[in-house]
Structure formats: structure tokens, C-alpha cells
PQR file of N, CA, C, O and H, with PARSE charges and radii, in Angstrom:
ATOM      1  N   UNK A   1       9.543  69.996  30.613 -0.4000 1.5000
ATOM      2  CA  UNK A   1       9.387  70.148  29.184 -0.0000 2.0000
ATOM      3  C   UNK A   1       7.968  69.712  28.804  0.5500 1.7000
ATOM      4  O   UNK A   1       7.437  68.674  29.200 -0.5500 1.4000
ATOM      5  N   UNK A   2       7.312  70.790  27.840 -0.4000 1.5000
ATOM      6  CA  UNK A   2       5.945  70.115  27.727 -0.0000 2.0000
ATOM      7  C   UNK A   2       6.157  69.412  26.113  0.5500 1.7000
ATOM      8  O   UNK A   2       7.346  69.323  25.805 -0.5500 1.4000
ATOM      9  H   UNK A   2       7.743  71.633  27.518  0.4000 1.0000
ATOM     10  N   UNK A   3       5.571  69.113  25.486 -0.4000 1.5000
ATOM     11  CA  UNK A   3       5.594  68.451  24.010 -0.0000 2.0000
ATOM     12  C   UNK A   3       4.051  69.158  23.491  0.5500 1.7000
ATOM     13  O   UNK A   3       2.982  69.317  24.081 -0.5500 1.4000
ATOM     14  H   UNK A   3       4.605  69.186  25.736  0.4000 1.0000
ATOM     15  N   UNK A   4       4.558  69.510  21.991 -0.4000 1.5000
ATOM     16  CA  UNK A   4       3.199  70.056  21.606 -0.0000 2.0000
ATOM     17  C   UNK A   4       2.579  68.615  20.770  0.5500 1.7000
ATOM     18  O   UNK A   4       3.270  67.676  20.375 -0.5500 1.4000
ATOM     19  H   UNK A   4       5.427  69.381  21.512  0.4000 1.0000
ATOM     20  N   UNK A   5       1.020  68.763  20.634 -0.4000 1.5000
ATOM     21  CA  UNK A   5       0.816  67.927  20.123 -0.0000 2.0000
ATOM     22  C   UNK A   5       1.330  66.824  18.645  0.5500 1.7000
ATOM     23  O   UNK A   5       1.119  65.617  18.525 -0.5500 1.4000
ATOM     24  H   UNK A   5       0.459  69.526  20.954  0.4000 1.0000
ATOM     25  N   UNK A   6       1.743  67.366  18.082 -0.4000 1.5000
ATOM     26  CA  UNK A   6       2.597  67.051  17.115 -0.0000 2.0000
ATOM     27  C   UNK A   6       3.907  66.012  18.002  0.5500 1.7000
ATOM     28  O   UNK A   6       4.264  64.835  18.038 -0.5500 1.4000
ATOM     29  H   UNK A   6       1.915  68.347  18.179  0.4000 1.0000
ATOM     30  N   UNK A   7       4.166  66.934  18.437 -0.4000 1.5000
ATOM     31  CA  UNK A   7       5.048  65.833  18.818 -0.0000 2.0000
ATOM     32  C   UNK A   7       5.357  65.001  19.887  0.5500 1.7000
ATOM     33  O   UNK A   7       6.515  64.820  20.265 -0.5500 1.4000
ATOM     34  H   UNK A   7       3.876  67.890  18.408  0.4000 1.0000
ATOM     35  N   UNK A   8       4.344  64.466  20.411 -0.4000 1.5000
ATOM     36  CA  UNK A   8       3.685  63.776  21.448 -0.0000 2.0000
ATOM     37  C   UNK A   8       3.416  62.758  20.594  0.5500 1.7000
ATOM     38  O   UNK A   8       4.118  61.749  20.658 -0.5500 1.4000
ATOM     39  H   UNK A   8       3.404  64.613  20.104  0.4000 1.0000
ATOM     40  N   UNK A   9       2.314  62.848  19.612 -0.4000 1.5000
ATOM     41  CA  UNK A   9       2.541  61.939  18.547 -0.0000 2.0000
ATOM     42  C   UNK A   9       3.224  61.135  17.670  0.5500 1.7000
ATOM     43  O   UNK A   9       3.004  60.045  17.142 -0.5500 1.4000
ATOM     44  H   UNK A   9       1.744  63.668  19.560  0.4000 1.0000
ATOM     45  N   UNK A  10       4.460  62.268  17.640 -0.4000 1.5000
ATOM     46  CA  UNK A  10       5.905  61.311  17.062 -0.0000 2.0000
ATOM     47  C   UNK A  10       6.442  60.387  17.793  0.5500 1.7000
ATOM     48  O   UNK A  10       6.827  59.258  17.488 -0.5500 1.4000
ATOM     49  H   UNK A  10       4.639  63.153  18.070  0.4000 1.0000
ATOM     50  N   UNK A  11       6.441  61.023  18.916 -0.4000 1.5000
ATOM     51  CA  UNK A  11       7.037  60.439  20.197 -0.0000 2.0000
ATOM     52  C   UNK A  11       5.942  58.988  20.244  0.5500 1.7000
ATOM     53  O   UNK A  11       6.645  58.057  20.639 -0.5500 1.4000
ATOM     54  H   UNK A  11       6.128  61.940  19.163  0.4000 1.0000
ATOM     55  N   UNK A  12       5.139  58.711  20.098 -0.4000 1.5000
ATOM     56  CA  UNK A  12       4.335  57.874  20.422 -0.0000 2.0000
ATOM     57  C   UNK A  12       4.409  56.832  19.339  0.5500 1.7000
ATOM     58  O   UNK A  12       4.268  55.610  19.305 -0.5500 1.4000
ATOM     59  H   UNK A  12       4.568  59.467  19.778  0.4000 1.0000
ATOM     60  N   UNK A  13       4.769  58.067  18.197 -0.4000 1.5000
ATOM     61  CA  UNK A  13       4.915  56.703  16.964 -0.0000 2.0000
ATOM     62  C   UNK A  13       5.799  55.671  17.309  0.5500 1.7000
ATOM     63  O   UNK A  13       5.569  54.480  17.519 -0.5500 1.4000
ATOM     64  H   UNK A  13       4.884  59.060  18.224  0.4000 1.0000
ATOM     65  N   UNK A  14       7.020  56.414  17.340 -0.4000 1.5000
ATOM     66  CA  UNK A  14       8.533  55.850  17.391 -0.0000 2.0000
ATOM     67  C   UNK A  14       7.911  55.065  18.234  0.5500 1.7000
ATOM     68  O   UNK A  14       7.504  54.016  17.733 -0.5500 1.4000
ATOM     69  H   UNK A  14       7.207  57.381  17.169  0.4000 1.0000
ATOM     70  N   UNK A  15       7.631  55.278  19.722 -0.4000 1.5000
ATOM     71  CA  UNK A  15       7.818  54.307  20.939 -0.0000 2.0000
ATOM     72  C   UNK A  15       6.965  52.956  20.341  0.5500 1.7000
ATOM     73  O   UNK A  15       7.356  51.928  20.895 -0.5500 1.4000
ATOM     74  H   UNK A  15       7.960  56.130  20.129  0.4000 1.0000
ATOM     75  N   UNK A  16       6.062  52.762  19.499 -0.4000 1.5000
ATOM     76  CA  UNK A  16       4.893  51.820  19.131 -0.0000 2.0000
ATOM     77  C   UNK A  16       6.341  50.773  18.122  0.5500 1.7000
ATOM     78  O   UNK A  16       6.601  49.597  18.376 -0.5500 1.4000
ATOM     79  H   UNK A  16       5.745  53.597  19.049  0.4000 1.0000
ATOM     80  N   UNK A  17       7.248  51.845  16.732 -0.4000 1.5000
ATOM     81  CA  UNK A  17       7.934  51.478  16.362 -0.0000 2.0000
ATOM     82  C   UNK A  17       8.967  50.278  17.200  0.5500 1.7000
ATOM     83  O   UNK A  17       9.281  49.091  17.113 -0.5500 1.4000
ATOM     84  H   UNK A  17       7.037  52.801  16.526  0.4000 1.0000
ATOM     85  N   UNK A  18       9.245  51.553  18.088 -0.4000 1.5000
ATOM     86  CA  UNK A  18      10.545  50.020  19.175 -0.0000 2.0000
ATOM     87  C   UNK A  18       9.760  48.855  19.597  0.5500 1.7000
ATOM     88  O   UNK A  18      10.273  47.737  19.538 -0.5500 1.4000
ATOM     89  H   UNK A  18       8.991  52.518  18.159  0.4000 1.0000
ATOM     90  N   UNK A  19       8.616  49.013  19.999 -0.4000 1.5000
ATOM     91  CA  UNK A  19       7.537  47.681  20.578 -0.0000 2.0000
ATOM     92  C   UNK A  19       7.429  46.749  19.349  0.5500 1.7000
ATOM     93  O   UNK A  19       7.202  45.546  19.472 -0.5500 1.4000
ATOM     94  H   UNK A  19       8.200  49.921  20.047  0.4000 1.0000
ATOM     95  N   UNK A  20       7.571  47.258  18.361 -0.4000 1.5000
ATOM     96  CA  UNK A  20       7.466  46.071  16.908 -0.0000 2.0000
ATOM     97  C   UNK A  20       8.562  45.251  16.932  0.5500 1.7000
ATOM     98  O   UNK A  20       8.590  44.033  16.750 -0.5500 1.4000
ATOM     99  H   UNK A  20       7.755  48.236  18.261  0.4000 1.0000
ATOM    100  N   UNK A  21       9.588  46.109  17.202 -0.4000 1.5000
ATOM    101  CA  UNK A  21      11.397  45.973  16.573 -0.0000 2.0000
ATOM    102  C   UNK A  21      11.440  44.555  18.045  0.5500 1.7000
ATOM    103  O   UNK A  21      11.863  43.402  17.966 -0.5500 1.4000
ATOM    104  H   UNK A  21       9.565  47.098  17.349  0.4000 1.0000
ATOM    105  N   UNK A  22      10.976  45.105  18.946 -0.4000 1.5000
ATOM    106  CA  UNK A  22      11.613  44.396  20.173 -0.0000 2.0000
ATOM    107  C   UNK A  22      10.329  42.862  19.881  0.5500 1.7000
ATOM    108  O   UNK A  22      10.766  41.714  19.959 -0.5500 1.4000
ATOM    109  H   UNK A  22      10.633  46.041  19.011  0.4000 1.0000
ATOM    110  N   UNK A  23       9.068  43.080  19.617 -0.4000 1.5000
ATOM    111  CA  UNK A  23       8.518  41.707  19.625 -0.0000 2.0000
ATOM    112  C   UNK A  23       8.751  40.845  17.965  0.5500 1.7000
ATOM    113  O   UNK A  23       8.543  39.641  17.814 -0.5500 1.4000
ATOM    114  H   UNK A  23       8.713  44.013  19.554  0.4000 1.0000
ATOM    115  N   UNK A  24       9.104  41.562  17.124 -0.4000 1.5000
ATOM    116  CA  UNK A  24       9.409  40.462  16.251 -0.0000 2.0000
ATOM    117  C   UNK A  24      10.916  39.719  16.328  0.5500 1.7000
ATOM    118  O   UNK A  24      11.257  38.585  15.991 -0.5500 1.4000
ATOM    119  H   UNK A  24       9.273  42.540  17.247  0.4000 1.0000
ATOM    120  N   UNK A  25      11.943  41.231  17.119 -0.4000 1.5000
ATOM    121  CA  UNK A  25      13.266  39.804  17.491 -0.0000 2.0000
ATOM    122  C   UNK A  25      12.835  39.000  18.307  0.5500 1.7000
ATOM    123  O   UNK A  25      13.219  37.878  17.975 -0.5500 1.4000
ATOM    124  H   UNK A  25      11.666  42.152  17.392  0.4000 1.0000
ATOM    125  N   UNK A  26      11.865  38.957  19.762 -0.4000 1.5000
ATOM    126  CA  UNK A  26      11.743  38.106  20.128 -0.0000 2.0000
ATOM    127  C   UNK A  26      11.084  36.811  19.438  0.5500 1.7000
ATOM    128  O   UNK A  26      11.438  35.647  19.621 -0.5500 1.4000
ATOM    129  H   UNK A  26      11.554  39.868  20.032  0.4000 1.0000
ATOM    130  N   UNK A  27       9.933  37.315  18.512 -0.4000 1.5000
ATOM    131  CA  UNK A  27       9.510  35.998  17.950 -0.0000 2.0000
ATOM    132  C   UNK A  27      10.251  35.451  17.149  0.5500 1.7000
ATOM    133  O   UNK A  27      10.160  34.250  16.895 -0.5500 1.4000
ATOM    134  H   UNK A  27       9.644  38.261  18.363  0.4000 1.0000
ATOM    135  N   UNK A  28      11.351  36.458  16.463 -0.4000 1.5000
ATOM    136  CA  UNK A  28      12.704  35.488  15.749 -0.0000 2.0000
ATOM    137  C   UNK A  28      13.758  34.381  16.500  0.5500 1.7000
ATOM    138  O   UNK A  28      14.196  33.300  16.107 -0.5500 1.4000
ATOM    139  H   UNK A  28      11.425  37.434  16.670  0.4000 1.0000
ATOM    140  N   UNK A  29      13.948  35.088  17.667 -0.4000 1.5000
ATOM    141  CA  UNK A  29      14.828  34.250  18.437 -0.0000 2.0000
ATOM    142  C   UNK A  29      13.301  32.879  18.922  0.5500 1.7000
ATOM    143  O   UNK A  29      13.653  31.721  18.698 -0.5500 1.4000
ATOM    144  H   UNK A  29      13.591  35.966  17.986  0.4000 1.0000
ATOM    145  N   UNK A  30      12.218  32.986  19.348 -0.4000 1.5000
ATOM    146  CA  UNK A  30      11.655  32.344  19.929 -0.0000 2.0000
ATOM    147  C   UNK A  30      11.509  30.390  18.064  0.5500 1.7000
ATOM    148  O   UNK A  30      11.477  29.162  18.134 -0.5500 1.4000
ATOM    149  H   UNK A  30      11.932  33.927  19.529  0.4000 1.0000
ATOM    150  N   UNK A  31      11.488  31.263  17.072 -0.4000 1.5000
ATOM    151  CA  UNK A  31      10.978  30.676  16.259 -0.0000 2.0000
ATOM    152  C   UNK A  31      12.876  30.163  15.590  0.5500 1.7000
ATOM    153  O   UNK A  31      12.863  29.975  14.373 -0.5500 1.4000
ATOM    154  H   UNK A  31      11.515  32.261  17.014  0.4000 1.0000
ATOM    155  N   UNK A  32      13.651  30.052  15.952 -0.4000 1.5000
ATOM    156  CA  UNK A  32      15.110  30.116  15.712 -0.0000 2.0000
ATOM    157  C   UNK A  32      15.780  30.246  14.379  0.5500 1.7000
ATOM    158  O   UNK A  32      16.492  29.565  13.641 -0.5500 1.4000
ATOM    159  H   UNK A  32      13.662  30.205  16.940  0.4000 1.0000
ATOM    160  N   UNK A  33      15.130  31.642  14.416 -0.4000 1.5000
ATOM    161  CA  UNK A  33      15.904  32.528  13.179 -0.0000 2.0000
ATOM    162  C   UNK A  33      17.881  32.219  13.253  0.5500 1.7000
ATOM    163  O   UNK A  33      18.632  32.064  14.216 -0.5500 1.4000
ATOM    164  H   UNK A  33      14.551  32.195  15.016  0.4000 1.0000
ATOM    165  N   UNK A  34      18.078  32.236  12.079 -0.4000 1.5000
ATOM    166  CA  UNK A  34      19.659  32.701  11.884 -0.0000 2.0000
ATOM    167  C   UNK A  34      20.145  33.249  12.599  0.5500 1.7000
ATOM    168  O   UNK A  34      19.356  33.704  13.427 -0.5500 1.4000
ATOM    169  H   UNK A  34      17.468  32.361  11.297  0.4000 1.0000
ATOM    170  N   UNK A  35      21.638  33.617  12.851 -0.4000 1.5000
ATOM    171  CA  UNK A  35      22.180  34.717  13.579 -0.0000 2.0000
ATOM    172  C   UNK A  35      22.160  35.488  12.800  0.5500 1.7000
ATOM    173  O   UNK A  35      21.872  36.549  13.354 -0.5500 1.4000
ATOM    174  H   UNK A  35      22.279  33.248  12.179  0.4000 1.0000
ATOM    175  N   UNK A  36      22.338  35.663  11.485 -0.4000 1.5000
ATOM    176  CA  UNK A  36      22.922  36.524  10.670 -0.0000 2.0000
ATOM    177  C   UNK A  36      21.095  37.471  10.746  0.5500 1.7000
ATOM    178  O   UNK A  36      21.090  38.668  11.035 -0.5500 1.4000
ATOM    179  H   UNK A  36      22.572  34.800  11.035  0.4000 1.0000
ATOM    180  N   UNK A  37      20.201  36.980  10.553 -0.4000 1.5000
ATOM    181  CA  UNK A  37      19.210  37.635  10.607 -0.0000 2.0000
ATOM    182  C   UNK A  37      18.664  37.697  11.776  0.5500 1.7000
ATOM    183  O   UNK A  37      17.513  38.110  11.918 -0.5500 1.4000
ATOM    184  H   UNK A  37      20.204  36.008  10.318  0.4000 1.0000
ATOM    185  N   UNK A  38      19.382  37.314  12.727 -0.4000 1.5000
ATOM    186  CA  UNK A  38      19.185  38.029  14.251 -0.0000 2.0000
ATOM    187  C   UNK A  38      19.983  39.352  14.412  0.5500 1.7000
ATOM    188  O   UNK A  38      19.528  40.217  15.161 -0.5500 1.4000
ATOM    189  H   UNK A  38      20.317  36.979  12.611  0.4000 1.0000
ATOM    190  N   UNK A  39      21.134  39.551  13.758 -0.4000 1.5000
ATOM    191  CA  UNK A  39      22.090  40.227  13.903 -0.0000 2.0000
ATOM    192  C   UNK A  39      21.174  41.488  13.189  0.5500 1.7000
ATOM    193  O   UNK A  39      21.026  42.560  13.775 -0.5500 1.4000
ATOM    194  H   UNK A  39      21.503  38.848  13.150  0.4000 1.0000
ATOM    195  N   UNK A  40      20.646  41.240  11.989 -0.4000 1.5000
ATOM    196  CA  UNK A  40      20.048  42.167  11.625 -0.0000 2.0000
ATOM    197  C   UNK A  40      18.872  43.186  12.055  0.5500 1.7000
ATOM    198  O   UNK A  40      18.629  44.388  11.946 -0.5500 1.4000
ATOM    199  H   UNK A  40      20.767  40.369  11.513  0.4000 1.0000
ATOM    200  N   UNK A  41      18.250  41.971  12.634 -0.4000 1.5000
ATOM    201  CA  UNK A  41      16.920  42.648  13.436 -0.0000 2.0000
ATOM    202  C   UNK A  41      17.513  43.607  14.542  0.5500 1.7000
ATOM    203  O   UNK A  41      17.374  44.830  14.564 -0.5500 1.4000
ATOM    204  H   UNK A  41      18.447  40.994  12.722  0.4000 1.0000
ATOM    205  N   UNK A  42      18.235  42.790  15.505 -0.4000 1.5000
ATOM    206  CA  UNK A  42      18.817  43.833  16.339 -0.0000 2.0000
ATOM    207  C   UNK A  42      19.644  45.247  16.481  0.5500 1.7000
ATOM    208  O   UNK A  42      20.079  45.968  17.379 -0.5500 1.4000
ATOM    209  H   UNK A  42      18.347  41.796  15.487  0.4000 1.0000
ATOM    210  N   UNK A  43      19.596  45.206  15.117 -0.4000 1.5000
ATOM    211  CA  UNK A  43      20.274  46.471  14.337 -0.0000 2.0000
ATOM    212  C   UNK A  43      18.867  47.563  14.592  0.5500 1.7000
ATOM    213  O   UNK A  43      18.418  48.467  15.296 -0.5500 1.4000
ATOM    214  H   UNK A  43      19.242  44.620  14.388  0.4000 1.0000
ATOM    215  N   UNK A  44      18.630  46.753  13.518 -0.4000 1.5000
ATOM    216  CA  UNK A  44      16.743  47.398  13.488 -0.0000 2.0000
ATOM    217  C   UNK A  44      16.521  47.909  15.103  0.5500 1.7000
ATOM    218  O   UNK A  44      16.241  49.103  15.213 -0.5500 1.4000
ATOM    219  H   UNK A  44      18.995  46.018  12.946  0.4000 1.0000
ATOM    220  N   UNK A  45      16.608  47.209  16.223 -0.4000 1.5000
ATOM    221  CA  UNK A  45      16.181  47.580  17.441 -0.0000 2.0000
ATOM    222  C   UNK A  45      16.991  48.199  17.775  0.5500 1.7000
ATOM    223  O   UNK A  45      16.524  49.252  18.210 -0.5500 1.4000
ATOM    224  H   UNK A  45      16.836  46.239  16.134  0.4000 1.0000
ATOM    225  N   UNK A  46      18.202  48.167  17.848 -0.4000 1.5000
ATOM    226  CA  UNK A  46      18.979  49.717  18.454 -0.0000 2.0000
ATOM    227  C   UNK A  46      18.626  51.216  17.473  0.5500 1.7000
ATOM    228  O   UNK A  46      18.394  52.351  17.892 -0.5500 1.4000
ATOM    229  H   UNK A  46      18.582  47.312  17.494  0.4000 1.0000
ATOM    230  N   UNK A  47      18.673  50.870  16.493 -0.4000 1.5000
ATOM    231  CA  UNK A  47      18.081  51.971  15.547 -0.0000 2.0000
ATOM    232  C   UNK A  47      17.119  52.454  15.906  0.5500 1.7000
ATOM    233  O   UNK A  47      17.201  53.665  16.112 -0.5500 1.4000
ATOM    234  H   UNK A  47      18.861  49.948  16.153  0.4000 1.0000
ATOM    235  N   UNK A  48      15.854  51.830  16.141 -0.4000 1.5000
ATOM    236  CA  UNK A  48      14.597  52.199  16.450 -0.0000 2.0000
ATOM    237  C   UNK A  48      14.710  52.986  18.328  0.5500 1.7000
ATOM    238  O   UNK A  48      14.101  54.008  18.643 -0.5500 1.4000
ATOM    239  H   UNK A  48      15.787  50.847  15.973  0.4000 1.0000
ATOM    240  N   UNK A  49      15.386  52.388  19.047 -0.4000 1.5000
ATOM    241  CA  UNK A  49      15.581  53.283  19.985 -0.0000 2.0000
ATOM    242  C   UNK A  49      16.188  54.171  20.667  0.5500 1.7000
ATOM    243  O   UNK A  49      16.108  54.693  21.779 -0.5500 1.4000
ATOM    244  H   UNK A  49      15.881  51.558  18.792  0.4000 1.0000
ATOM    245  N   UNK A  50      17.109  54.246  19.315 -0.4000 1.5000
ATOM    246  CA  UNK A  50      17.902  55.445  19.342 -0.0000 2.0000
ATOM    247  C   UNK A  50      16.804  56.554  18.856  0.5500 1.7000
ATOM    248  O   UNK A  50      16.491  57.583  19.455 -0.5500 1.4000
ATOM    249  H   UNK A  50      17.175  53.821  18.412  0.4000 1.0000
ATOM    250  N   UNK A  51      16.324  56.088  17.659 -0.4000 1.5000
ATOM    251  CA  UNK A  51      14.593  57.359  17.514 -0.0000 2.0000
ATOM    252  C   UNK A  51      14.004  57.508  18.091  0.5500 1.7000
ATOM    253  O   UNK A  51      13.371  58.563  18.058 -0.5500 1.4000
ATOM    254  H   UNK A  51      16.578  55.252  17.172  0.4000 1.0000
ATOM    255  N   UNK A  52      13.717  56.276  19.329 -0.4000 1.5000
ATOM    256  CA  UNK A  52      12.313  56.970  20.232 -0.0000 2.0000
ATOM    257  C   UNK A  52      13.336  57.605  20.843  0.5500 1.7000
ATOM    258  O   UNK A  52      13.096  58.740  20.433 -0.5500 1.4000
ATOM    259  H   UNK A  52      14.232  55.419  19.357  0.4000 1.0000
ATOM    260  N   UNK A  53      14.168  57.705  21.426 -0.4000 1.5000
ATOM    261  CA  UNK A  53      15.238  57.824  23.014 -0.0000 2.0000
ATOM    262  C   UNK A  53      15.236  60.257  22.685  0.5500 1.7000
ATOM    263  O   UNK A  53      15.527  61.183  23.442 -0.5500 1.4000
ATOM    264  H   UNK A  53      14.363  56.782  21.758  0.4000 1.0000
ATOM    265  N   UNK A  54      14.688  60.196  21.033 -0.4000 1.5000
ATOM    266  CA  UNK A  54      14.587  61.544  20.724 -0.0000 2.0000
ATOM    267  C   UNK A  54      13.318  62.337  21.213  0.5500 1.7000
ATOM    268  O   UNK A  54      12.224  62.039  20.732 -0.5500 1.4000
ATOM    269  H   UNK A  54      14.451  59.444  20.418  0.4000 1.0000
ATOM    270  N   UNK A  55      13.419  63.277  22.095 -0.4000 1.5000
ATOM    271  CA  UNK A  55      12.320  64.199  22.545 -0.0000 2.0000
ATOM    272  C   UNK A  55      11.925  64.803  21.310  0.5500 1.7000
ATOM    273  O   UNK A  55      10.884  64.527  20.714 -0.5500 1.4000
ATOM    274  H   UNK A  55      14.308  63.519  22.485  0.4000 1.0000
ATOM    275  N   UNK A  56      12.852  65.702  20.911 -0.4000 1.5000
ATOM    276  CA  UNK A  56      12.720  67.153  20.101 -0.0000 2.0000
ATOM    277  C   UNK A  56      13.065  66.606  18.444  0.5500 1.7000
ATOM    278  O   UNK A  56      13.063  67.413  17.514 -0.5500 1.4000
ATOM    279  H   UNK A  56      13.698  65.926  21.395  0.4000 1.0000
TER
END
């Protein structure tokens, strides 16, 4: 499968997106956020890589 530029770019967004999602839960858990707002973030991170995990 090739990707046209356009969406090579999306693809790149999203993936930058999950790298946010995944280092601010870690700095939440590292800085000892709530559960309840751990629970949330990690929402945020399955969400977010369920969007990159999209080619098309």
C-alpha cells in the first residue's frame, strides 16, 4: 500500500498525537495524579490509538 501525501501526513499527525497522549500519562502517573484522572487520560490514549492504528 502506498499513502499519498496527504495522508502520510495524517498518519504522522495522529502518530505525534499518541506520543503526547502516552508521555503526559506517563508524567501523570510519574507526578501522582488521581486515578480518576488517570482513568481519564488513558481513555485519551486508547482513543488516540485507535486513530493512528487508521491507514485510510
Amino acid at each position: 500500500m502506498v499513502l499519498s501525501e496527504a495522508e502520510s501526513t495524517d498518519l504522522m499527525d495522529r502518530m505525534f498525537q499518541l506520543r503526547c497522549a502516552c508521555e503526559d500519562l506517563h508524567t501523570a502517573i510519574l507526578e501522582g495524579e488521581d486515578a480518576t484522572e488517570l482513568s481519564r487520560m488513558s481513555g485519551d490514549l486508547v482513543a488516540a490509538a485507535r486513530r493512528a492504528e487508521r491507514l485510510r
